[in-house]
Residue, then its C-alpha position, 0 to 999 in steps of 0.5 A: x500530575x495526579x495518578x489516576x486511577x485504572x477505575x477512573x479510566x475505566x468510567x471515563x472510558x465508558x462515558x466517552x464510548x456512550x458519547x461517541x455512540x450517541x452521536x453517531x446514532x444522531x448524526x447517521x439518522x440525520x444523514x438519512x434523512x438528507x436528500x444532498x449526500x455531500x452536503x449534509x455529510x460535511x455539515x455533521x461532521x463540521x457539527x461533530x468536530x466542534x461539538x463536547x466530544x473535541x475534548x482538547x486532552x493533549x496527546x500524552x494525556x490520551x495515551x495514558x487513556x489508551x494505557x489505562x483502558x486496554x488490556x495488557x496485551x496492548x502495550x504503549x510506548x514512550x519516547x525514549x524508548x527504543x521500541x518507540x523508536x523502533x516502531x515508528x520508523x519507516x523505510x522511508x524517512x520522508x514518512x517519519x514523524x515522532x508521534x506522542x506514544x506508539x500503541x502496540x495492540x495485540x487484539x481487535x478488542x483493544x483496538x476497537x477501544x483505541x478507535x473510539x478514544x482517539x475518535x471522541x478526543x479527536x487525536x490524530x492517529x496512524x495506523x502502521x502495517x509495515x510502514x513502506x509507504x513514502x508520502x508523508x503522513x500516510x502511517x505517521x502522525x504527531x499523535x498516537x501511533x497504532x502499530x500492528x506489529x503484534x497482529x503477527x498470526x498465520x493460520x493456514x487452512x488446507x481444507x479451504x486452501x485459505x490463510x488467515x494473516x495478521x496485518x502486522x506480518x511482512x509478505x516474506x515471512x507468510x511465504x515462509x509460514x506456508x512454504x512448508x504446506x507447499x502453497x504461497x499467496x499472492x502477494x508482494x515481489x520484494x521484502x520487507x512491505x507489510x501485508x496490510x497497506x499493500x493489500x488495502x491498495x491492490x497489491x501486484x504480484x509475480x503471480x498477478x498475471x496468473x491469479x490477478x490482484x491480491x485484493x482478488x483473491x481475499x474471502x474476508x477481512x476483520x475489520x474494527x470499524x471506527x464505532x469500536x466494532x469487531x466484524x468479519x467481513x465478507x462477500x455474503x456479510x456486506x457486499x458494499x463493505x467489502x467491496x469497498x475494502x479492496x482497494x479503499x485503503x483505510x478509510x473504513x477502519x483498521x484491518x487487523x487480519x486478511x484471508x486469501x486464497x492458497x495457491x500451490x507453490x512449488x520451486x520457481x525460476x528466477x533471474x537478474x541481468x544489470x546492463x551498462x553498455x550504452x550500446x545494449x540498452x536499445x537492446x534491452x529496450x526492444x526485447x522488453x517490449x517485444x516481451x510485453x507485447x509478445x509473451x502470453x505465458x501467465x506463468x512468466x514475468x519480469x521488472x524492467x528496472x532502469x536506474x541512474x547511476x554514475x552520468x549514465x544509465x543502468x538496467x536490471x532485468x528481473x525475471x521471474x518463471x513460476x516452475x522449475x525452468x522456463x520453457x525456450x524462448x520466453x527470456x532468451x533475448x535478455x539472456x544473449x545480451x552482453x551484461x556486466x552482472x546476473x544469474x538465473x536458476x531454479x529457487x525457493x519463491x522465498x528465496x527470489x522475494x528476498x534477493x530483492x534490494x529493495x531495502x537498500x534504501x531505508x531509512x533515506x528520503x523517498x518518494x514514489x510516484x506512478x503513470x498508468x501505462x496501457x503498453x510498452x512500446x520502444x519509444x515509451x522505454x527510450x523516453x524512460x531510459x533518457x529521462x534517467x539520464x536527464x533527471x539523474x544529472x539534474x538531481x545529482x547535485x541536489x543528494x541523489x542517492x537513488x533513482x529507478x523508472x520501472x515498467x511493469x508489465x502484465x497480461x491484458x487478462x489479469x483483471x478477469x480473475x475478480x470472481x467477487x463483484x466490484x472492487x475499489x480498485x480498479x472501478x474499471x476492468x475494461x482494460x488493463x493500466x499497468x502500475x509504472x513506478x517511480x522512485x527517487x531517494x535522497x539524503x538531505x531533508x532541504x531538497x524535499x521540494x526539490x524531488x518532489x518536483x522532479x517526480x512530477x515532472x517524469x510523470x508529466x513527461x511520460x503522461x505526454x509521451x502516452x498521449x502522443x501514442x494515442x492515449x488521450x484519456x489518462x486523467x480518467x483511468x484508475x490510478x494506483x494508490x499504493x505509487x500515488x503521490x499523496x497530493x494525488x486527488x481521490x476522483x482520480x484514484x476512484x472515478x465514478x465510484x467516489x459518490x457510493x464510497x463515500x456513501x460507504x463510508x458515512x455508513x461505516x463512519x459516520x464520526x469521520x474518524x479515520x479522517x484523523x489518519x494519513x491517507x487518501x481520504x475518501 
């Protein structure tokens, strides 16, 4: 092939950004004009993919566009390469595909290149924060891999009590930045999950109960938009838009930096107690709901954690006190029970983040999936408990590495704390569904289908134990993006707000061009 020029790139570049802009001006005005949202939405962007900007480069020739016309901050990589590899791989291996080049940006400015490349060529792209996600698809593609890796910076404001981050960072190491100012954020329980898919979902803390999402306590996001610009967005510069960001996912371009609110941090209480004796586990079972339903302290939370292990059940605890030492009472019932292994005691918050295992499993097969839980009753707990049981034998055959039902309780009060209008999730604040989480890992790429039926499969059983609770209207709560399986429909994670986000997004992407990304698509 002849080498081009970084000058004909240059001019190809710019007659291909003047095109974009042409027919995103075109295609706006024409949506403007309509009287059926929907509609006429379809239609432009059905008229635009079919349109001269399909341009039918392949996918390594759009790279070397994307090489030729960033700057050298950005880097590319090949396959071969071991930072390719590298990059492009995820916790889960379910998520993985071998993408034709990994992007590695390190500024906005490229970005907003990129976007307008793979957009007018209509190249399939992801975008990878920390790449926890399971779903296939979701930060993976067969075309060009953006990584955030070097979107790295963290700059801590004292006087605002605010914190800017790169969505290229992990939530560990923020906390480890700010630990020395003695403030945290609120952000992921567990290492090693990225700043920018967690909190473009909604993002649960162990400080949630006290401070409520993480999407609560953000001021602004930058935000390279899908017609190549660069904005700061906040509650004052587009209140839509920023609503929309909270909890929308990306479907409104790539966040490239997100400012939370500082919360003071000091030493913290955590524990851990693992259960095995079938005997204990009505035990366990009852003070966790007894904790649920009983314990008020915001400053007090756990994980109920049941896995499958060796034919039966086992249960981890996970307790967390944000202060030096909890107050008498609150975790004593998990503390008297028999266990076979455990520790508490005071700690770093870094240091109770990083005990978790959660990257045990990288690297295996995984799926998540979620039921939205109002309480946690013993009866809900016991059918978890047995679905274990039931499940685990079922899959042990099938290269079941890993299997874990974790309920995750929170205060009735930690939707209060949003002190900035809507959010995307959840579109209703009336009451609290807290996020239950299923997890199965496996090893053996043959059984996929397999797992993904018996996920479904505990999500319809616990979805029938609510409803004989009394819970009759589980189809029309807000359901957690970041658990939701990637078949999950989008009416169901947005509710009535589904119309003004796509209106929201027609106005921010008129192209459609995150619609080339993983994702649940608006």
């Amino acid at each position: 092939m002849a080498r081009i020029t970084r000058a004909t790139f240059t001019l190809l570049y710019s007659l291909l950004a003047l095109a974009q802009l042409s027919v995103a001006a075109s295609v706006y005005e024409k949506r403007q004009e309509s009287t059926d949202a929907s509609d006429s939405a379809n239609a432009d962007v059905a008229t635009v993919q079919t349109s001269t900007l399909r341009a039918g480069a392949s996918y390594p020739f759009v790279c070397s566009i994307i090489s030729g016309t960033t700057s050298s901050s950005t880097l590319v990589h090949w396959p071969g390469s071991p930072v390719f590899k590298w990059l492009s791989s995820h916790w889960a291996a379910t998520s993985n595909q071998v993408p034709a080049c990994v992007v590695e940006p390190g500024k906005a400015s490229d970005i907003a290149k990129i976007l307008l490349t793979v957009g007018i060529s209509r190249t399939p792209f992801a975008v990878q924060s920390g790449g926890h996600t399971t779903n296939p698809g979701w930060s993976s593609t067969k075309g060009v891999h953006i990584s955030l890796n070097s979107l790295r910076s963290i700059n801590y404001d004292g006087a605002s009590q605010t914190v800017e981050i790169g969505t290229g960072l992990r939530w560990e190491e923020v906390y480890a930045a700010l630990e020395p100012h003695g403030v945290t954020v609120v952000g992921g329980r567990v290492r090693g999950v990225g700043v920018g898919g967690f909190t473009l979902g909604g993002g649960y803390s162990w400080k949630t109960n006290q401070y409520g999402l993480t999407i609560d306590t953000v001021t602004a996001f930058e935000l390279v938009t899908p017609l190549g610009k660069v904005v700061k967005v906040t509650q004052r510069s587009d209140s839509a838009l920023f609503s929309g960001l909270k909890g929308g996912g990306n479907n409104f371009g790539i966040v490239t930096k997100i400012t939370l609110k500082t919360v003071p941090q000091g030493p913290v209480w955590g524990g851990s107690m693992t259960y095995m004796d079938p005997a204990t586990l009505p035990l366990v079972n009852a003070a966790t709901a007894k904790f649920a339903a009983n314990v008020t302290d915001p400053k007090a939370s756990i994980l109920n954690t049941v896995s499958f292990y060796q034919g039966a059940p086992l249960v981890n605890i996970a307790m967390f006190y944000d202060g030096p030492n909890p107050p008498a009472g609150i975790f004593d019932d998990f503390l008297s029970i028999p266990a076979v292994a455990g520790g508490s005691g005071t700690q770093t918050y870094l240091e109770k983040v990083n005990s978790s295992p959660s990257n045990d499993t990288y690297g295996f097969r995984n799926y998540f999936g979620t039921v939205p839980v109002p309480k946690y009753s013993p009866k809900f707990l016991d059918i978890v408990s047995n679905l274990s049981v039931t499940i685990g034998n079922e899959l042990s055959s099938k290269s079941l590495v890993f299997m874990t039902l974790v309920n995750e309780p929170f205060l009735p009060s930690i939707l209060s704390h949003s002190n900035s209008g809507a959010t995307a999730y959840p579109w209703n604040r009336s009451k609290v569904y807290t996020p239950f989480n299923i997890f199965l890992s496996w090893a053996d790429p043959a059984q996929d289908k397999v797992f993904e039926a018996a996920v479904k499969k505990i999500q319809d059983t616990l979805y029938a134990t609510l409803a004989e609770e009394g819970e009759r209207n589980l189809d029309g709560v807000p359901l957690y993006s970041n658990y939701a399986m990637w078949d999950t429909p989008v009416s169901r994670l947005y509710g009535p707000s589904l119309p003004g986000l796509k209106l929201l997004k027609l106005r921010v992407d008129p192209l459609n061009v995150m619609s080339l990304a993983g994702g649940f698509k608006i």
